[in-house]
VMD Tcl script that builds the backbone (N, CA, C; Angstrom):
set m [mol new atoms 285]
animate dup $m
set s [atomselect $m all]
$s set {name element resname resid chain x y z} {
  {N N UNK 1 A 131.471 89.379 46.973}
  {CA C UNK 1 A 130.774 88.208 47.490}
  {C C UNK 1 A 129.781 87.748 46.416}
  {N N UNK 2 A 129.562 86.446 46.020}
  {CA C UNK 2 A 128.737 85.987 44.872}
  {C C UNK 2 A 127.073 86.147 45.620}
  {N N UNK 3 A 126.307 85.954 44.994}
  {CA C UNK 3 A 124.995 86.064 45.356}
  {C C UNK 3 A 124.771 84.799 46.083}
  {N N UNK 4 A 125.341 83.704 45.595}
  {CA C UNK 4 A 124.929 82.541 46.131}
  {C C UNK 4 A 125.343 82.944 48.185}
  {N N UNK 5 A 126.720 83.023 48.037}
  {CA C UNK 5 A 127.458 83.724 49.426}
  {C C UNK 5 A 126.080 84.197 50.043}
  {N N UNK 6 A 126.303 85.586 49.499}
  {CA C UNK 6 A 125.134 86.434 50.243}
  {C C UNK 6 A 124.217 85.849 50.818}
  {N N UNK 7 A 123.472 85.899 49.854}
  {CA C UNK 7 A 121.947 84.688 50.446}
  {C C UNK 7 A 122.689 83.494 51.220}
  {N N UNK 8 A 123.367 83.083 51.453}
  {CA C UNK 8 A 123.488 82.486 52.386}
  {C C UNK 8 A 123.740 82.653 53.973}
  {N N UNK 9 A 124.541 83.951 53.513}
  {CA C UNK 9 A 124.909 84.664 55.033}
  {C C UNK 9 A 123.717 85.241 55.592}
  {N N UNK 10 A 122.606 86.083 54.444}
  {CA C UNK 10 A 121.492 86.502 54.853}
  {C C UNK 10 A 120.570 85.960 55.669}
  {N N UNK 11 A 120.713 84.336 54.930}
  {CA C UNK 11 A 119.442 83.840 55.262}
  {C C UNK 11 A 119.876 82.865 56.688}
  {N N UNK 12 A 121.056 82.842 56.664}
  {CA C UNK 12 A 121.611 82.388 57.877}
  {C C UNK 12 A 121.485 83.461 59.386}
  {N N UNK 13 A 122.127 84.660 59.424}
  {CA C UNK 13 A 121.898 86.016 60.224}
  {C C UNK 13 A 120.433 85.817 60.431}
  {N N UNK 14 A 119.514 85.916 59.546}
  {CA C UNK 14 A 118.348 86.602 59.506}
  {C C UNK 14 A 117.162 85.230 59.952}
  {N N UNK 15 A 118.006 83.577 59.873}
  {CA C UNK 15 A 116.957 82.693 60.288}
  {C C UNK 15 A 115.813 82.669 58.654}
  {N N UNK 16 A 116.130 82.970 57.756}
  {CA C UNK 16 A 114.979 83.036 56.541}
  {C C UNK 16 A 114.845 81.951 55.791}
  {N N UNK 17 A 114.333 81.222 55.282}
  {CA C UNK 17 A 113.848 80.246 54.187}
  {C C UNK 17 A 114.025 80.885 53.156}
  {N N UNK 18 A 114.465 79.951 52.098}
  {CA C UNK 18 A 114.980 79.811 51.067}
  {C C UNK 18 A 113.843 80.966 50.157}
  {N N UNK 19 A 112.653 81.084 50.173}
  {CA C UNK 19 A 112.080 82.052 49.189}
  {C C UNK 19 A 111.874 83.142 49.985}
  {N N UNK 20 A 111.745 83.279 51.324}
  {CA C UNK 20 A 112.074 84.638 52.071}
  {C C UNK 20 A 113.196 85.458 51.423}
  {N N UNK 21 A 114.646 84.165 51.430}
  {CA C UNK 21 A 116.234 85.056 51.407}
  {C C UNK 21 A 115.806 85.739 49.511}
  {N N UNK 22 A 115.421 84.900 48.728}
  {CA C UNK 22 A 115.135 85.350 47.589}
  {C C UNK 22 A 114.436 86.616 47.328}
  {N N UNK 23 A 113.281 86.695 48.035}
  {CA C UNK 23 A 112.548 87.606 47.733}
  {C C UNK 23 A 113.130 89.132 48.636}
  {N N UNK 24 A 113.788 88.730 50.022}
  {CA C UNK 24 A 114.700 89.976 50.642}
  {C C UNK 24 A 115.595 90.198 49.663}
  {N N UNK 25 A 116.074 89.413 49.084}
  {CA C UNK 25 A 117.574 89.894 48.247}
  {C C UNK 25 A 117.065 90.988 46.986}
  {N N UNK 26 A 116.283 90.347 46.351}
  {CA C UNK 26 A 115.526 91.032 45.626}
  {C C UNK 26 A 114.644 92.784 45.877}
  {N N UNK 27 A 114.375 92.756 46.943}
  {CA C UNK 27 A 114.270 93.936 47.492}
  {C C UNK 27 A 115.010 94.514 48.145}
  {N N UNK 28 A 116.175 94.174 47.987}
  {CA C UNK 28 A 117.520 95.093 48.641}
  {C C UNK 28 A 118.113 95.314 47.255}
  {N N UNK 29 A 118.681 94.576 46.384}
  {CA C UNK 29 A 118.800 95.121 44.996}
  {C C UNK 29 A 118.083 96.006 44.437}
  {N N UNK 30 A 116.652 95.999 44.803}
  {CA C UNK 30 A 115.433 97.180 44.219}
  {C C UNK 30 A 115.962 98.357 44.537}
  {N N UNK 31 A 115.554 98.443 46.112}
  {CA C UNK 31 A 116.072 99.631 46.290}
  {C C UNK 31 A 117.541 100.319 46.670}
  {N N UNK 32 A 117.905 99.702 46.239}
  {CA C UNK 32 A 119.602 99.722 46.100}
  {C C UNK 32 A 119.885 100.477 44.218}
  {N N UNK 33 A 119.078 99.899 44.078}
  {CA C UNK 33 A 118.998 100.217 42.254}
  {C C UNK 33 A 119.699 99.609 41.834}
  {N N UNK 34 A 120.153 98.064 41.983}
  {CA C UNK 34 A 121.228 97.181 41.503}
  {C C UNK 34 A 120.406 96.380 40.396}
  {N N UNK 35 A 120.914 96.246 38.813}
  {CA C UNK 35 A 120.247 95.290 38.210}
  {C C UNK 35 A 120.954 93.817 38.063}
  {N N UNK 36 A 120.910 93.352 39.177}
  {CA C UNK 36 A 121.370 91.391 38.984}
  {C C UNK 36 A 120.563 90.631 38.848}
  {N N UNK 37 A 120.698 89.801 38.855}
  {CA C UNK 37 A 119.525 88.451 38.792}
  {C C UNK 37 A 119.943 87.912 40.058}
  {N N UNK 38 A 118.832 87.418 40.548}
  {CA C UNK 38 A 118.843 87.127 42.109}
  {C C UNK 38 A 118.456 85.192 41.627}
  {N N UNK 39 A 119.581 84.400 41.732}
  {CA C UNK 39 A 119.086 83.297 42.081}
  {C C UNK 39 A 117.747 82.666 42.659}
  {N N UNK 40 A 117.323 82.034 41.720}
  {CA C UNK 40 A 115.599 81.466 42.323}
  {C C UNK 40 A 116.366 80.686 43.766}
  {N N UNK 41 A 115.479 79.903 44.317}
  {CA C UNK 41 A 116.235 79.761 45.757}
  {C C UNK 41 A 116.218 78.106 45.332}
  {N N UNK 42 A 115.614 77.616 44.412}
  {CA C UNK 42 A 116.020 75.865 44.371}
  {C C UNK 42 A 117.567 75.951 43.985}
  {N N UNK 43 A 117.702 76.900 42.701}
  {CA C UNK 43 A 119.032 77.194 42.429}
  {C C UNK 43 A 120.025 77.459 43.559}
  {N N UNK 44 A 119.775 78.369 44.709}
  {CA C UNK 44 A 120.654 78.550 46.252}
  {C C UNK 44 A 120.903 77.258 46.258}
  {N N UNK 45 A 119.743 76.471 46.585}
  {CA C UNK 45 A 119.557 75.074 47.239}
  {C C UNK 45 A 120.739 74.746 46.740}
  {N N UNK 46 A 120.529 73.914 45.559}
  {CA C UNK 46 A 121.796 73.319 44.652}
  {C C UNK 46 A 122.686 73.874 44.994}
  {N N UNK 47 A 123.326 75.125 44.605}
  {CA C UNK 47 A 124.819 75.521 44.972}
  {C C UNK 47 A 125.181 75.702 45.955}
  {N N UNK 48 A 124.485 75.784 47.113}
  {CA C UNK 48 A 124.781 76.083 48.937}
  {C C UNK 48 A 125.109 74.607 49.202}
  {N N UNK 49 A 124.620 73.838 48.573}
  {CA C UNK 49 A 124.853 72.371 49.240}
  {C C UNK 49 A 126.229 71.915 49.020}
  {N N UNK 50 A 126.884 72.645 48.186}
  {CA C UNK 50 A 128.327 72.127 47.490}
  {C C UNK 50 A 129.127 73.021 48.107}
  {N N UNK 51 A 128.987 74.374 49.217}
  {CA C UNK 51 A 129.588 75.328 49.589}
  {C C UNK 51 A 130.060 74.319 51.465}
  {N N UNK 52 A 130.969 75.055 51.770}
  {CA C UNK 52 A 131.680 74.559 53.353}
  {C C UNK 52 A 131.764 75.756 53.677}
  {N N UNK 53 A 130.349 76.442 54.574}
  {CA C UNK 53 A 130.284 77.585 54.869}
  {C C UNK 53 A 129.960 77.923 56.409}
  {N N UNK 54 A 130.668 78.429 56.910}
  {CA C UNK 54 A 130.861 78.526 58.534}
  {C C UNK 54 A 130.817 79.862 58.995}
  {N N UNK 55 A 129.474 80.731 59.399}
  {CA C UNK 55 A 129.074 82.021 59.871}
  {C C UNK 55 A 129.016 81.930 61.114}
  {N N UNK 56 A 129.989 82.681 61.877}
  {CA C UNK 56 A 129.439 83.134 63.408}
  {C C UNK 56 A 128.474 83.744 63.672}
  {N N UNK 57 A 127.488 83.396 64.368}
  {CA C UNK 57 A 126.291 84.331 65.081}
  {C C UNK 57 A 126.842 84.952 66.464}
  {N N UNK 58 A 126.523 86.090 66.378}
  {CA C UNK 58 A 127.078 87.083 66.809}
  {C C UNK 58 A 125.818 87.509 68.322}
  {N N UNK 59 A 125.801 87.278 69.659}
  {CA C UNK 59 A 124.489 87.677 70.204}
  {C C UNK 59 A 124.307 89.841 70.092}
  {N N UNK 60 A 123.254 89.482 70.142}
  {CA C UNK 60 A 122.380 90.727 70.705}
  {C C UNK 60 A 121.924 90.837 71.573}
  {N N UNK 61 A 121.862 92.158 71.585}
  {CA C UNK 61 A 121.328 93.109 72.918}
  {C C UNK 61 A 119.658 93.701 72.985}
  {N N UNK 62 A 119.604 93.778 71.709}
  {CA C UNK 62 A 118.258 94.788 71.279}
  {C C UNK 62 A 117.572 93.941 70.305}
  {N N UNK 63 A 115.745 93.685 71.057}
  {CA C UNK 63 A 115.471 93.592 69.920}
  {C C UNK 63 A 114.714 94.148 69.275}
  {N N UNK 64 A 114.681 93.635 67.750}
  {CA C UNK 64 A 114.052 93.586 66.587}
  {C C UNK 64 A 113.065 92.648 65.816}
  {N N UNK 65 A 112.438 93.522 65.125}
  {CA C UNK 65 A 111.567 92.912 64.093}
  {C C UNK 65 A 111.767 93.103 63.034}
  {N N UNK 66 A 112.277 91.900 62.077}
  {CA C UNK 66 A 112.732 91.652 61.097}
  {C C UNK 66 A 111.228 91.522 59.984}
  {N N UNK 67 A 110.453 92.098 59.334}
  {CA C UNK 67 A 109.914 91.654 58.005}
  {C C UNK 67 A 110.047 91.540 56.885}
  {N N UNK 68 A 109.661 90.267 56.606}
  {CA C UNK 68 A 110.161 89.812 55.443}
  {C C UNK 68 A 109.074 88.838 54.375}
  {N N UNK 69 A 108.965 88.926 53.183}
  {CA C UNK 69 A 107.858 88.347 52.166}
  {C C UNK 69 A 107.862 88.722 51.097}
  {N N UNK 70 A 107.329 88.200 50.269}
  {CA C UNK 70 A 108.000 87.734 48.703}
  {C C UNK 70 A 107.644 89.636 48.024}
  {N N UNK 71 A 107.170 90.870 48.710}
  {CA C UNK 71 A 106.560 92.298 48.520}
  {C C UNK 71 A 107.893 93.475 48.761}
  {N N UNK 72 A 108.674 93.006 50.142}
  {CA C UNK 72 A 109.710 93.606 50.110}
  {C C UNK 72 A 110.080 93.259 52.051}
  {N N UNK 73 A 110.773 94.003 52.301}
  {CA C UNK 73 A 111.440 94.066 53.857}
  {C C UNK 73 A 111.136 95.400 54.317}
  {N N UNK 74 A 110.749 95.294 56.165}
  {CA C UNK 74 A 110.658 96.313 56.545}
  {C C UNK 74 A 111.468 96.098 58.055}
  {N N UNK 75 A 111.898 97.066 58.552}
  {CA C UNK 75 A 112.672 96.820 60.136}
  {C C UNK 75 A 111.968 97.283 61.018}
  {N N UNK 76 A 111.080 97.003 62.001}
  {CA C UNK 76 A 111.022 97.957 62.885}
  {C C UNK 76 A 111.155 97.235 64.473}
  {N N UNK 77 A 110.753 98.993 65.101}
  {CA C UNK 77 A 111.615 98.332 66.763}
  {C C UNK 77 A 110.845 97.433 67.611}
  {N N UNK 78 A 111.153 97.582 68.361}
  {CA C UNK 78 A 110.649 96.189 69.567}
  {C C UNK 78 A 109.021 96.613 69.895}
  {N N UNK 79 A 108.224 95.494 69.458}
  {CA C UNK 79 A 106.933 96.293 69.377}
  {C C UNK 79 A 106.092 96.946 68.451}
  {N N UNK 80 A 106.637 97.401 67.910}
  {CA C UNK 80 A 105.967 98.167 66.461}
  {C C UNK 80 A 105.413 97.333 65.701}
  {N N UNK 81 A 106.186 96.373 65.024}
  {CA C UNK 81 A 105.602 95.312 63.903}
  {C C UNK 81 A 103.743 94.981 64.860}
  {N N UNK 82 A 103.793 94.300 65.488}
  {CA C UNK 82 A 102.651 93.920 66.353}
  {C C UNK 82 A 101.866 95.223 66.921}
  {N N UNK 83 A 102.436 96.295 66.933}
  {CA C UNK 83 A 101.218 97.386 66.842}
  {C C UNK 83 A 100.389 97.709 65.745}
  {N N UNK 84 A 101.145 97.424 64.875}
  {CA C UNK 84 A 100.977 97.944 63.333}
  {C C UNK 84 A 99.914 97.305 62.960}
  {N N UNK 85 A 100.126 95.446 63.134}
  {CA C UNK 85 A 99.318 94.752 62.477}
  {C C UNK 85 A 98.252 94.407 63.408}
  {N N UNK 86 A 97.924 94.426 64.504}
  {CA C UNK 86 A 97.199 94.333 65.500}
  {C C UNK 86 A 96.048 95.643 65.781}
  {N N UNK 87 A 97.090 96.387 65.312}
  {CA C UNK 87 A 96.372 97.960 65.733}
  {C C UNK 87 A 95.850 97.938 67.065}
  {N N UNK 88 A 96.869 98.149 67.929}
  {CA C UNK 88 A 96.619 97.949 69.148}
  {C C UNK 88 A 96.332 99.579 69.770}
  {N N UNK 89 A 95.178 99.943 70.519}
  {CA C UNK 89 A 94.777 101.249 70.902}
  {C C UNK 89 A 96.270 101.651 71.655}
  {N N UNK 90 A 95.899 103.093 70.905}
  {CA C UNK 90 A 96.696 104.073 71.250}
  {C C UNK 90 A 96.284 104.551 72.954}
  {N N UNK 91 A 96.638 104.954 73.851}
  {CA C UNK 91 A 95.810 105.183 74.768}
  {C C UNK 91 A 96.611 107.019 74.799}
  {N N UNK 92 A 95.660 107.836 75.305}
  {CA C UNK 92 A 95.654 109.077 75.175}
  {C C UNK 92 A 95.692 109.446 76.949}
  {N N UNK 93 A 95.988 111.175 76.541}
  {CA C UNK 93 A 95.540 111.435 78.201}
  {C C UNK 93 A 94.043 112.668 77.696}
  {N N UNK 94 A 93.463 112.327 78.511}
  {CA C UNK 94 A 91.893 113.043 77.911}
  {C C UNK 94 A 91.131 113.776 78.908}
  {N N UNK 95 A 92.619 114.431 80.058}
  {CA C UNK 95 A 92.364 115.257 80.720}
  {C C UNK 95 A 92.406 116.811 80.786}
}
mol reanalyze $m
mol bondsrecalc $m
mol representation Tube
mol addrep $m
């Protein structure tokens, strides 16, 4: 699959903007240990516009939290992301 492909399917699945899909792609090559060059995303722009590309979305059952930003990607489950960044009290039993 060409990179242009990819990032397209990515950013399609995943709902991402054009420097989101860049900067995820880029951190999946990282830690993948792949050395490519990841298309800047004006470049996507240009060549996605000349592509006739037709992805089924597929529903789900479960969700997720997808993060994503130009630092890297993280997954977590339903809830977590918003505990994390919220730091929402833990509640204990303190009997």
């Amino acid at each position: 699959m060409s990179p242009p492909l990819l990032m397209a399917t990515l950013a399609t699945l995943l709902s991402l903007a054009g420097r989101q899909t860049e900067g995820f792609l880029e951190s999946i090559f990282e830690l993948m240990g792949i050395d490519l060059p990841v298309p800047d995303h004006s470049t996507l722009c240009r060549r996605l516009s000349k592509l006739d590309i037709k992805i089924p979305i597929l529903p789900t059952t479960e969700a997720m939290d997808l993060v994503v930003d130009s630092t890297g990607v993280k997954v977590y489950g339903e809830g977590e992301w918003k505990t994390r960044i919220h730091r929402k009290r833990q509640t204990s039993d303190m009997g």
